[in-house]
C-alpha positions as CSV (number, residue, x, y, z in Angstrom):
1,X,-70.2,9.2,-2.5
2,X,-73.7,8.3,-3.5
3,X,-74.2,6.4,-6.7
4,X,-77.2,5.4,-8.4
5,X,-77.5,1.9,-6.4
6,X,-76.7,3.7,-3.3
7,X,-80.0,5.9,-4.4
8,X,-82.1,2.6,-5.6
9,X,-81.0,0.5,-2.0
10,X,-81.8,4.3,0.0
11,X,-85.4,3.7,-1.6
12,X,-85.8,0.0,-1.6
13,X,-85.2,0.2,2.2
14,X,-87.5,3.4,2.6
15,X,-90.2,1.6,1.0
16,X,-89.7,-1.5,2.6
17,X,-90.0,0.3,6.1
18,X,-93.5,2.4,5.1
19,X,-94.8,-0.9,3.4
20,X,-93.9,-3.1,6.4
21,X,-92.0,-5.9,4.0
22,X,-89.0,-7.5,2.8
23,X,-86.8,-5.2,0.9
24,X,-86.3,-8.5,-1.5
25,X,-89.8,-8.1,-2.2
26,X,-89.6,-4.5,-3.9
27,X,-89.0,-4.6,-7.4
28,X,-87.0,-1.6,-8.8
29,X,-88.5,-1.5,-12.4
30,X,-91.9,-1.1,-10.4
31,X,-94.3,2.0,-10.9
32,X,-94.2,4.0,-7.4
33,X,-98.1,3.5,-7.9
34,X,-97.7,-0.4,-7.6
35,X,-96.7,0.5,-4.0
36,X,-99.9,2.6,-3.3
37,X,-98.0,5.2,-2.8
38,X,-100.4,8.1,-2.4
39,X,-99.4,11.8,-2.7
40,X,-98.8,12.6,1.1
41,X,-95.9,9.2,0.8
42,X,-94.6,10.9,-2.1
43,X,-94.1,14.4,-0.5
44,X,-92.4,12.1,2.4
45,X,-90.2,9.9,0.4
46,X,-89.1,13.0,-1.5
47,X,-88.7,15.1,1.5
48,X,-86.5,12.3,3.2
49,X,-84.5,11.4,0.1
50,X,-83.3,15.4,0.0
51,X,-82.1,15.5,3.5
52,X,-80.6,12.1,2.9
53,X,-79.1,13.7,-0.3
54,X,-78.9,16.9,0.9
55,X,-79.7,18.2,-2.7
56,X,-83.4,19.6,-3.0
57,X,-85.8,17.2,-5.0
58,X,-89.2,18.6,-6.7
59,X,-92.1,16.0,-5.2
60,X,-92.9,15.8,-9.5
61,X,-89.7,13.4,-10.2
62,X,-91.7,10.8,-8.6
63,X,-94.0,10.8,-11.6
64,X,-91.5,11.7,-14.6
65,X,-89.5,8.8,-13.0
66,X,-92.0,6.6,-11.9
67,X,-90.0,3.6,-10.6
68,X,-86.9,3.4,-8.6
69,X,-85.0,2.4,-11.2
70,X,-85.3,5.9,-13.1
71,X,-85.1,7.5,-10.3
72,X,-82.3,6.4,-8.8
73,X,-80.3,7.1,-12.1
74,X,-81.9,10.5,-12.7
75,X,-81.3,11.9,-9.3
76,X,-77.5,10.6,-9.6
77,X,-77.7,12.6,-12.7
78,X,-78.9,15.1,-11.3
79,X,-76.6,15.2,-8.1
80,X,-73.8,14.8,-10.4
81,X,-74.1,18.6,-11.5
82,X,-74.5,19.8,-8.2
83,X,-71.6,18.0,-7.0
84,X,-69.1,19.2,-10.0
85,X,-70.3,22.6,-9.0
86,X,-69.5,21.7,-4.7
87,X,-66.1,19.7,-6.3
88,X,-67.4,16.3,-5.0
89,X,-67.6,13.2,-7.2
90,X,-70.9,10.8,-7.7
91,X,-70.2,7.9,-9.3
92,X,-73.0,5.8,-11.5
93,X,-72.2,1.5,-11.4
């Protein structure tokens, strides 16, 4: 079961890896342009996080949810719907 934390500690720790830092230093409420995160990183991130997921992710969430925090809770949204529909429950904490 993936929640929404389980989404926002997936990307804290993918971030902290391609930064090279602590994942105590990433703020979730954070821009994903405070990380320099260029448009090749997004394509990444996004590529990763849907094998991770295993639920296909447009690269264009990363800007209409710019920060982990709304996108954690978007894509649990999101994976919500597509669960109901596979009969597998994602909770939100």
């Amino acid at each position: 079961m993936k929640t929404d934390q389980a989404i926002a500690e997936w990307m804290i720790n993918y971030l902290a890896n391609l930064l090279d830092i602590d994942p105590n230093q990433i703020e979730t409420n954070l821009s994903f342009d405070n990380f320099g995160l260029d448009s090749f990183d997004a394509a990444q991130l996004t590529a990763e996080m849907s094998e991770w997921l295993n639920f296909d992710i447009e690269i264009s969430v990363i800007y209409d949810y710019p920060s982990i925090d709304e996108l954690s809770l978007f894509l649990c949204t999101e994976l919500q719907t597509e669960l109901q529909r596979r009969n597998i429950p994602c909770a939100q904490q």
